[in-house]
C-alpha positions in Angstrom: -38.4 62.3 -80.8 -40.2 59.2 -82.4 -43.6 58.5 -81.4 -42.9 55.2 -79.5 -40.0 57.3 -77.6 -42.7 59.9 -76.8 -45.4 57.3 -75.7 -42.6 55.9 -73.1 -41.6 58.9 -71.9 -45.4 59.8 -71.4 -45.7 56.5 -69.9 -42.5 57.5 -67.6 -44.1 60.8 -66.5 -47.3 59.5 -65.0 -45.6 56.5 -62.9 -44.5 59.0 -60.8 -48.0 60.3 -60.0 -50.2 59.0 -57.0 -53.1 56.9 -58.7 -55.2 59.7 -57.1 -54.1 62.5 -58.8 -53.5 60.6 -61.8 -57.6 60.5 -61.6 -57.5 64.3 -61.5 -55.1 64.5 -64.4 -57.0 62.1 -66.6 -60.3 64.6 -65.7 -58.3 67.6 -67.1 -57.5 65.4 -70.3 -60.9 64.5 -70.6 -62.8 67.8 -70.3 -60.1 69.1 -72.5 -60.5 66.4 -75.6 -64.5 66.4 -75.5 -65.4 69.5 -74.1 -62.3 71.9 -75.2 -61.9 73.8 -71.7 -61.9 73.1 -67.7 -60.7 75.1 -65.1 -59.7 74.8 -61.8 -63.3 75.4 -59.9 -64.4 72.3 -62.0 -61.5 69.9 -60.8 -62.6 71.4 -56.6 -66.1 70.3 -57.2 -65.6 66.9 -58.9 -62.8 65.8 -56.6 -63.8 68.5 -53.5 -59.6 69.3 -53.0 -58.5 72.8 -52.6 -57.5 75.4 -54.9 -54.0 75.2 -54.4 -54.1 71.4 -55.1 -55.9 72.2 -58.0 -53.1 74.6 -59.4 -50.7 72.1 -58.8 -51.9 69.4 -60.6 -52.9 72.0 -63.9 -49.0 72.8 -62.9 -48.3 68.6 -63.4 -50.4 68.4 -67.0 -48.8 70.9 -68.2 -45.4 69.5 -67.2 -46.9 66.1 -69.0 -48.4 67.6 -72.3 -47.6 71.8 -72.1 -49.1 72.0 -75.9 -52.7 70.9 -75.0 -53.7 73.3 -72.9 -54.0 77.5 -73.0 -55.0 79.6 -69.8 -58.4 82.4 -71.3 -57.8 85.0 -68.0 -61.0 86.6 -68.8 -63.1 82.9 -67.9 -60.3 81.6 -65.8 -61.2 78.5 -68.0 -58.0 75.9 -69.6 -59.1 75.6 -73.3 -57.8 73.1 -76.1 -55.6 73.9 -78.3 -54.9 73.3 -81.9 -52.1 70.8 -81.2 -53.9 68.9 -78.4 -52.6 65.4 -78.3 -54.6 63.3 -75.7 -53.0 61.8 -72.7 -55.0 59.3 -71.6 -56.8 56.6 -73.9 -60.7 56.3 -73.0 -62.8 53.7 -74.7 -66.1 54.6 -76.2 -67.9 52.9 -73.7 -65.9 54.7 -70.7 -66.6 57.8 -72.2 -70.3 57.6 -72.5 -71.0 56.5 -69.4 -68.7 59.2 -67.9 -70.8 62.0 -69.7 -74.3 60.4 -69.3 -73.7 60.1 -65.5 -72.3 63.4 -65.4 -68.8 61.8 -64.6 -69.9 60.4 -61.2 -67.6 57.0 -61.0 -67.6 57.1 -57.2 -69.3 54.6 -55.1 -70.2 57.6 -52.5 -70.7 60.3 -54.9 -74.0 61.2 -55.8 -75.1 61.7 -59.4 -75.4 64.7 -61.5 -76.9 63.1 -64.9 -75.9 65.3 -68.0 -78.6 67.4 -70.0 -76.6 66.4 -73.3 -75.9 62.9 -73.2 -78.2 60.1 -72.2 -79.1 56.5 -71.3 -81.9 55.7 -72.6 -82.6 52.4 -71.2 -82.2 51.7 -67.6 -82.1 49.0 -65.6 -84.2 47.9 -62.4 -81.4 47.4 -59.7 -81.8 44.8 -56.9 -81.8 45.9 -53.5 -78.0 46.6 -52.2 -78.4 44.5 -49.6 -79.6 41.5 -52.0 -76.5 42.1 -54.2 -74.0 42.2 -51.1 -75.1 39.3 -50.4 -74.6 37.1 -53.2 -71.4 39.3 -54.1 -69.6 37.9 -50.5 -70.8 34.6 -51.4 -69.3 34.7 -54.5 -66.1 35.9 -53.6 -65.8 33.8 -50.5 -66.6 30.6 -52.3 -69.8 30.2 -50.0 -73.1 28.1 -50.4 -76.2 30.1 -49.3 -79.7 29.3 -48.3 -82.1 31.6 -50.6 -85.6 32.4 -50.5 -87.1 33.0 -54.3 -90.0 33.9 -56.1 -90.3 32.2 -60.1 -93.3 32.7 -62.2 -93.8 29.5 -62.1 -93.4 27.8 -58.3 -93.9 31.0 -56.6 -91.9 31.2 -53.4 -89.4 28.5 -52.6 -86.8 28.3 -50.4 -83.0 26.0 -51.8 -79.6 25.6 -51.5 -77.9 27.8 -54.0 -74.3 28.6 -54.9 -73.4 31.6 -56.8 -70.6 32.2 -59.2 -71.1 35.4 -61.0 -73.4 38.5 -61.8 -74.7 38.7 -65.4 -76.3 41.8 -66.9 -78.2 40.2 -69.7 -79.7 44.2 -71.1 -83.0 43.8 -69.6 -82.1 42.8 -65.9 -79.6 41.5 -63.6 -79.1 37.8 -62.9 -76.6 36.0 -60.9 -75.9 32.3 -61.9 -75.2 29.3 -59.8 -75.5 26.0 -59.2 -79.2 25.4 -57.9 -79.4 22.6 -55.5 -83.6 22.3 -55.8 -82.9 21.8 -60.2 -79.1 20.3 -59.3 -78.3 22.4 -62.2 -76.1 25.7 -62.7 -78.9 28.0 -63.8 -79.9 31.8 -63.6 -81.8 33.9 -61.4 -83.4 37.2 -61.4 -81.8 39.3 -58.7 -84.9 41.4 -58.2 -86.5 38.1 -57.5 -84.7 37.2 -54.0 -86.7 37.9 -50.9 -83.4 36.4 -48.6 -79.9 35.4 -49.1 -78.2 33.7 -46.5 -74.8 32.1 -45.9 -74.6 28.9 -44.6 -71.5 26.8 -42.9 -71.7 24.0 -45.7 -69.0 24.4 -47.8 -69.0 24.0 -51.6 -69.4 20.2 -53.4 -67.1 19.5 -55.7 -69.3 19.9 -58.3 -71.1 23.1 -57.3 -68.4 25.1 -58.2 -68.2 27.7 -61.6 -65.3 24.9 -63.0 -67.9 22.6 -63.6 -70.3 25.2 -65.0 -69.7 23.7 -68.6 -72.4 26.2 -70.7 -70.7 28.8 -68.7 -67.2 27.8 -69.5 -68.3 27.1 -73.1 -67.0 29.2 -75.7 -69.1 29.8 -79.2 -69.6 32.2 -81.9 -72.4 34.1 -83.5 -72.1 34.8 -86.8 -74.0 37.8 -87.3 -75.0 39.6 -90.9 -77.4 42.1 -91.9 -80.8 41.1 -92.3 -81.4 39.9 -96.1 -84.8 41.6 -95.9 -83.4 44.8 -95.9 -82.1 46.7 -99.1 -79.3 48.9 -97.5 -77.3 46.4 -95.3 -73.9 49.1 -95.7 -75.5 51.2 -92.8 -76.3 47.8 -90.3 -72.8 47.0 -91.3 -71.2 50.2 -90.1 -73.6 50.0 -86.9 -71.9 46.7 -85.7 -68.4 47.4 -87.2 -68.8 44.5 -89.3 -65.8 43.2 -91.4 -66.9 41.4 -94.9 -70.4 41.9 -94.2 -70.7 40.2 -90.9 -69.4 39.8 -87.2 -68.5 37.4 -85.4 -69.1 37.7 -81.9 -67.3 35.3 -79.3 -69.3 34.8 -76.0 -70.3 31.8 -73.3 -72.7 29.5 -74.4 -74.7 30.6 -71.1 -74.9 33.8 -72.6 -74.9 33.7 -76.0 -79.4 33.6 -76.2 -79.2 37.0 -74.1 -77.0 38.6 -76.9 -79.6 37.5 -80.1 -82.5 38.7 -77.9 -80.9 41.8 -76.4 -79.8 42.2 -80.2 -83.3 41.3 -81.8 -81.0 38.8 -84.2 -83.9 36.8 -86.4 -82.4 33.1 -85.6 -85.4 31.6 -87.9 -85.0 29.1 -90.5 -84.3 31.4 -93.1 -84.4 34.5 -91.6 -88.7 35.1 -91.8 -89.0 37.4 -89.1 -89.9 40.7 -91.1 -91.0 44.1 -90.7 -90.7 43.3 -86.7 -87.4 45.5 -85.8 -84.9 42.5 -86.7 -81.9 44.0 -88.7 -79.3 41.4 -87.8 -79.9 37.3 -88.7 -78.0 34.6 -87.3 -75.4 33.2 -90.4 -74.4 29.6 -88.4 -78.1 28.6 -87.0 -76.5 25.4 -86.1 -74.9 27.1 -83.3 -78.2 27.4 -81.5 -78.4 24.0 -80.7 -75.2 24.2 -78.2 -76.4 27.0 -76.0 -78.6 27.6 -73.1 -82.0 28.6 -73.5 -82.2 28.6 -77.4 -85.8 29.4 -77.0 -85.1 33.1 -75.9 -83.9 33.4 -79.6 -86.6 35.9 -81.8 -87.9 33.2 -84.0 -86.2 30.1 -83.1 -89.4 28.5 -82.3 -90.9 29.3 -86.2 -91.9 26.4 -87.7 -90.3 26.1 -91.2 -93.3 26.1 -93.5 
């Protein structure tokens, strides 16, 4: 059987699963390909069914991929075999946040952080309440009356209509069209004391549509530092192709990449010894993005 043959008849096996025991099956498959074994007492505490429903659906992976699995009686455990082929394609990302949170996806399920696999950096979530919020307003389309706390007014109170969350690697921010600024803008979710819905429906020109730096699409042309005397291994960090990448983002977020990033965006790349390995190739990019000043070194003066 050609590969493509197999991959469609794989494909033809797990349609006829329920989407919740396709979960279970992809949690076999997973244990399996980074762990090499799972058993049945694992699948009962992750998923809290029975035994027997746990046999069966060992009984429904094998059916799907009988080489990838072998039963050891003495540890009751399923281990991988030589000529396991995986069922299910994870993506880095998916996978590291499965092991780090000790595979807790649920929105019930408490957490069970792994001893071998880690998140270093961790950040300060709103209150829920806060975030359900401005998550209903955003999907109903809704203005809101906020109450909000800036370094620099303090506490003021304005009309504000959301359009989307934004993790920016330091913080969360929702953006909307601020009706005190008559701007679309960002705000720091920690920073809301009250978010209210109000009656008023949306203007015309408060909606994400007309959120131009938001619909805006630019690149960053990113390379290795020229300060440093290796670039091969910054290359292979950021899977670079030809000695630089080329990352595609809104214009709204584009400053939150270079200074999550620590990208020197100077005139000539002069930020040294200060943690930047990437520089920013096309500096003329910086001058059709929001908040260019958040930058590293965009505001050196060229000597």
């Amino acid at each position: 059987m050609s590969i493509t043959a197999s991959h469609r008849s794989l494909e033809h096996r797990l349609a006829t699963v329920s989407s919740t025991q396709r979960e279970r099956l992809a949690f076999i498959d997973f244990n399996l390909q980074f762990f090499g074994k799972v058993s049945r007492v694992m699948l009962v505490e992750r998923f809290e069914t029975g035994l027997a429903a746990s046999t069966r659906d060992f009984a429904s992976y094998k059916e799907i991929a009988p080489d990838n699995l072998l039963l050891d009686h003495s540890t009751k455990h399923y281990l991988r075999t030589p000529r396991f082929s995986p069922v299910f394609k994870f993506s880095a990302d998916a996978i590291l946040q499965s092991v780090s949170r000790g595979f807790v996806d649920g929105i019930t399920s408490p957490s069970k952080p792994s001893t071998r696999c880690f998140e270093a950096v961790q950040l300060i979530h709103p209150n829920t309440d806060i975030i359900a919020a401005l998550m209903r307003a955003i999907s109903n389309g809704h203005a809101c009356t906020i109450n909000y706390v800036s370094v620099s007014s303090g506490e003021t109170r304005r009309r504000f209509v959301p359009h989307a969350l934004i993790n920016n690697g330091h913080r969360w921010h929702v953006r909307g069209y601020d009706g005190k600024s008559k701007s679309f803008r960002d705000f720091v979710c920690t920073r809301f004391i009250e978010v209210k819905q109000i009656a008023q429906p949306r203007e015309p020109h408060e909606k994400a549509a007309n959120d131009a730096q938001f619909n805006k699409i630019v690149d960053l042309v990113l390379i290795p530092h020229p300060s440093l005397e290796n670039s091969r291994a910054i290359e292979m960090d950021y899977d670079m192709k030809e000695g630089k990448k080329v990352m595609r983002t809104r214009a709204a977020l584009a400053a939150y990449i270079l200074r999550q990033w620590q990208v020197d965006c100077s005139q000539g790349h002069r930020i040294l010894k200060q943690g930047c390995q990437l520089a920013l190739q096309n500096h003329d990019v910086l001058a059709s993005i929001e908040n260019p000043m958040l930058a590293p070194g965009n505001s050196c003066v060229k000597k």
